[in-house]
C-alpha positions as CSV (number, residue, x, y, z in Angstrom):
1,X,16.5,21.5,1.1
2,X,13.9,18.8,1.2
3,X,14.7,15.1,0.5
4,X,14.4,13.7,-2.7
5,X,12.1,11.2,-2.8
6,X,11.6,8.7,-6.1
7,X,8.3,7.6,-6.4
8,X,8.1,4.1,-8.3
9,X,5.1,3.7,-10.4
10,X,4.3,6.7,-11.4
11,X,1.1,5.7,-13.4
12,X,-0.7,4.1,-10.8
13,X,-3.8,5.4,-9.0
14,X,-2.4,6.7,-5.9
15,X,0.6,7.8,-7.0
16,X,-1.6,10.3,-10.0
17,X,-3.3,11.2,-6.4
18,X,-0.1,12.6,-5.0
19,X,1.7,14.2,-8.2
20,X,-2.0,16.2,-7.8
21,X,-2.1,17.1,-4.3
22,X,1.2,17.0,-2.4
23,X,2.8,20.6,-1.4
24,X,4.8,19.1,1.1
25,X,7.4,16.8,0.0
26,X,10.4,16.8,-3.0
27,X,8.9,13.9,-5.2
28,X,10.2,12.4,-8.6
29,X,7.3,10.4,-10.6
30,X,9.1,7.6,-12.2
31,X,7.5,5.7,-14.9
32,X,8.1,1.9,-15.8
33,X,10.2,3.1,-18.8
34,X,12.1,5.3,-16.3
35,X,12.6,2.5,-13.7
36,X,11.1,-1.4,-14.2
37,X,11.5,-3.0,-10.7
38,X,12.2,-6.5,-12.5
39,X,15.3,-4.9,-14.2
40,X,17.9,-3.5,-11.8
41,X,19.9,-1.8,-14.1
42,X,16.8,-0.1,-15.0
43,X,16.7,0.8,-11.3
44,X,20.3,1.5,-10.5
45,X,20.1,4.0,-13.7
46,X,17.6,6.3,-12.3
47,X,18.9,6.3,-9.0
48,X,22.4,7.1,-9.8
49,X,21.1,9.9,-12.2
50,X,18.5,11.8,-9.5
51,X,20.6,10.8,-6.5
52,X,17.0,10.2,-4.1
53,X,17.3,10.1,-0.5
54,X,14.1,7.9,-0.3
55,X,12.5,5.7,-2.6
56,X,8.6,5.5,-2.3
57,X,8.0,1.8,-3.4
58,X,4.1,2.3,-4.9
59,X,4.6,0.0,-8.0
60,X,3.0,-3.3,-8.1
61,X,0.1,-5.0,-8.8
62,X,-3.0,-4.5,-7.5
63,X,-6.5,-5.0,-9.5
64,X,-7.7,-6.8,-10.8
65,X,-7.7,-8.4,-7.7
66,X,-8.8,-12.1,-9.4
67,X,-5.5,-11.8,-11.7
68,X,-3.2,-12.8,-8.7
69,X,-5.0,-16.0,-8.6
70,X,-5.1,-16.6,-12.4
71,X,-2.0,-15.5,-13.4
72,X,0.5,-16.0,-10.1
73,X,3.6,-15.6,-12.2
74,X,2.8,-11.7,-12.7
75,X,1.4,-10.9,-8.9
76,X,5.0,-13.1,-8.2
77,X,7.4,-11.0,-10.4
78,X,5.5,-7.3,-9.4
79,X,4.7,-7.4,-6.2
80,X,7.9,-9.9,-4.7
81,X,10.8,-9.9,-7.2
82,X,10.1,-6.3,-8.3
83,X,10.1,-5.3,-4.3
84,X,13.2,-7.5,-3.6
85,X,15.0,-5.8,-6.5
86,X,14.1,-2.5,-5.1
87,X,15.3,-3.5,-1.6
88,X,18.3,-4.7,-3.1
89,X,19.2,-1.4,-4.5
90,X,18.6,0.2,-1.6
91,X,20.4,-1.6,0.5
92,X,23.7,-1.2,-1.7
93,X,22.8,2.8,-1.9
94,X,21.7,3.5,1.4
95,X,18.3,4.8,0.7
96,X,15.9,5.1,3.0
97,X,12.6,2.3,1.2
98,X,9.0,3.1,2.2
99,X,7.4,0.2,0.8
100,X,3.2,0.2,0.3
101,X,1.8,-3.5,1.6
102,X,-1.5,-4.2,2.5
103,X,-3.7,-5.1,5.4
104,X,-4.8,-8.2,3.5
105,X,-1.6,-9.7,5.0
106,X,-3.8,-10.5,8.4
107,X,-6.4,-12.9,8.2
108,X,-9.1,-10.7,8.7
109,X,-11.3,-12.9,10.8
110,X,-11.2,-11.3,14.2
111,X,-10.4,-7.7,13.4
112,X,-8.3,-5.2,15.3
113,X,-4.8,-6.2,14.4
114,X,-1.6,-4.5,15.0
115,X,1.5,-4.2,13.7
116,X,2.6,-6.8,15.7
117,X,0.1,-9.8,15.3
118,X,0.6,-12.9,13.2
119,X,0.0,-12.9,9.6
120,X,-2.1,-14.7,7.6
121,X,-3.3,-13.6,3.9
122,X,-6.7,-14.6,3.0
123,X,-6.0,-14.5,-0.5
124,X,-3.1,-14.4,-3.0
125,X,-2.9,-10.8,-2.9
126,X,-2.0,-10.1,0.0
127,X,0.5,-13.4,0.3
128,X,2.0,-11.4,-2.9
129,X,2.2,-8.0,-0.5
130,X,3.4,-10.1,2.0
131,X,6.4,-11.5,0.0
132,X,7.3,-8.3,-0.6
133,X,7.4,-7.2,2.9
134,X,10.1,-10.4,3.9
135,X,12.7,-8.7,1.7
136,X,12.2,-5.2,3.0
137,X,11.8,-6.2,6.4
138,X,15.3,-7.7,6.2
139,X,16.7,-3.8,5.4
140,X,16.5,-2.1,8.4
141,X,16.6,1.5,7.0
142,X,13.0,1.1,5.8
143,X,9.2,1.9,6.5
144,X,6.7,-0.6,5.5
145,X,3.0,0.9,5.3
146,X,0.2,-1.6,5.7
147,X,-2.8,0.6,3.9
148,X,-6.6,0.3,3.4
149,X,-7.4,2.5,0.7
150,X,-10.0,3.3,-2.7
151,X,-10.6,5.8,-5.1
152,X,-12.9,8.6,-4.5
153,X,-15.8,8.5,-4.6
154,X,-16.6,4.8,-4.3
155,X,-16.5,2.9,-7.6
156,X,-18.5,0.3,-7.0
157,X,-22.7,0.2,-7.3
158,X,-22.6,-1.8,-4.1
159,X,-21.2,-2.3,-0.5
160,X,-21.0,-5.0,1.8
161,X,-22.9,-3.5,5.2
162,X,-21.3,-6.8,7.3
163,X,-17.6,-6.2,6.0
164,X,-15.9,-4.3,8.7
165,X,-12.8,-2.5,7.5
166,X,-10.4,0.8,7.7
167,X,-11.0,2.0,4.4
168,X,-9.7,5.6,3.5
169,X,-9.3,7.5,0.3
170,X,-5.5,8.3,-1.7
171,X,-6.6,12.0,-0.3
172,X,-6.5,11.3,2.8
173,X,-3.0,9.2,2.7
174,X,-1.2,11.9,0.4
175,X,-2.4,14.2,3.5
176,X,-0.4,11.7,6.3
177,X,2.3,11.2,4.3
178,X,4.3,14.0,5.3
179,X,4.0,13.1,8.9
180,X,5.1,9.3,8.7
181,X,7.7,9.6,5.9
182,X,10.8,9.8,9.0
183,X,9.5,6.6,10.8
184,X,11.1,3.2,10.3
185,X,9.4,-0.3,11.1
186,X,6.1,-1.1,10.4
187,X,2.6,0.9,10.5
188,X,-1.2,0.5,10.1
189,X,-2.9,2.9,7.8
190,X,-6.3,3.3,7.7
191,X,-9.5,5.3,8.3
192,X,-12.4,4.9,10.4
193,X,-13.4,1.4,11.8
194,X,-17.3,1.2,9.9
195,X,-18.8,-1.1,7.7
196,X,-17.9,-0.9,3.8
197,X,-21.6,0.6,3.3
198,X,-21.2,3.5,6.0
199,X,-18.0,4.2,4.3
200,X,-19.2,4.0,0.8
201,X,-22.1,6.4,1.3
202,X,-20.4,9.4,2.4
203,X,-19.8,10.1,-0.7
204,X,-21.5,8.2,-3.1
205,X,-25.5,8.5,-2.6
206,X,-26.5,5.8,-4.7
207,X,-24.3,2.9,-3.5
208,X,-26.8,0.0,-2.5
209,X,-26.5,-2.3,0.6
210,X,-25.0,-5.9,0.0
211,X,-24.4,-8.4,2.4
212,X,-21.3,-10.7,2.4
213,X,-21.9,-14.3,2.3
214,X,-20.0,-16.5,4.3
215,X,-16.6,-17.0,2.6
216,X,-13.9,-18.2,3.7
217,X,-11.7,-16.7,1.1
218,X,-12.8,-13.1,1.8
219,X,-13.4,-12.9,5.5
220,X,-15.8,-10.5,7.5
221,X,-13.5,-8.4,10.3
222,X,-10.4,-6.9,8.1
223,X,-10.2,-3.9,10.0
224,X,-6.9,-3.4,12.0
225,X,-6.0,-1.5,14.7
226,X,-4.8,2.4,14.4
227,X,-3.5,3.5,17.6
228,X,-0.1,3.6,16.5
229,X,-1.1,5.7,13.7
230,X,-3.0,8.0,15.9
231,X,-0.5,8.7,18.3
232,X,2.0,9.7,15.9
233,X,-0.7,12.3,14.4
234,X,-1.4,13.7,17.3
């Protein structure tokens, strides 16, 4: 029999993405009503009544990526008290916790970064992500997943052709998934090192060319190095 794996935030994007596409693993959705992270009675409740082997951390928040600057107390309480209270659980159970970060927790000036580098958020989402990862790096039984990814097609009308990064779409993670889920520590998740532009126009035609301004607060070289990743999907 497969694991049972609880799925945290079962309304967000990706996780829609894998209730559609996964064949592969033994997944309960749960919903805020079914488990909020910033209650863990709420949590402890739907863990003693499905009994999961793994818990998929996806809750959080993400975009709009402006409102962890505007309103700090709810990027605090989602993405670090509502991790820690996960981890906490965990840890008492004995549950394997795969938690989703970010690769906005590098600083994403030079590029290329592994798993191993120093970290340095550019921005108050990914010091948010990164928060979250301190508690769940303290539980050793756990997996943390620093991801690139978007919605496809690409959203947006325009993309940067200077921003280097390791964008891939929900597909293509709910397609790794299965080959990762057993590993502990930390891993890079990504696609193809390109420009946001090269990525953007696979498969959206009428995405225009933009070029990013020098910023200090959204750098130019946020892609990170995969070779970890590759040769465990190999």
């Amino acid at each position: 029999m497969k694991k049972l794996i609880l799925v945290t935030g079962a309304e967000g994007r990706f996780a829609q993405i894998l209730k559609r596409d996964n064949t592969k693993l033994n997944l309960y959705f749960a919903s805020k009503r079914q488990c909020n992270i910033l209650d863990v009675n709420s949590i402890k409740k739907i863990v003693n009544k499905i009994k999961p082997k793994i818990i998929l951390h996806t809750a959080g928040l993400s975009r709009p990526m402006k409102l962890h600057e505007t309103n700090i107390k709810k990027s605090i309480d989602l993405n670090i008290i509502g991790t820690a209270n996960i981890t906490k659980i965990c840890e008492e159970k004995n549950i394997k916790l795969i938690y989703f970060s970010t690769g906005y927790v590098y600083e994403g000036t030079k590029g290329n970064y592994r798993e191993t580098d120093p970290l340095k958020p550019f921005n108050n989402y990914g010091i948010s992500k990164l928060g979250g990862e301190c508690s769940v790096l303290m539980y050793k039984n756990s997996l943390i997943l620093r991801i690139t990814m978007t919605e496809k097609p690409f959203l947006h009308k325009n993309a940067y052709t200077n921003l280097k990064s390791n964008f891939m779409f929900h597909e293509d993670l709910v397609k790794i998934l299965p080959k990762i889920i057993s590993l502990k520590g930390i891993l890079n998740i990504g696609g193809k090192t390109q420009s946001v532009y090269n990525f953007a126009k696979k498969y959206n035609l009428k995405v225009k060319k933009k070029k990013l301004k020098l910023n200090p607060n959204f750098p130019k070289n946020q892609f990170m190095n995969l070779k970890k990743l590759y040769k465990i999907l190999r």
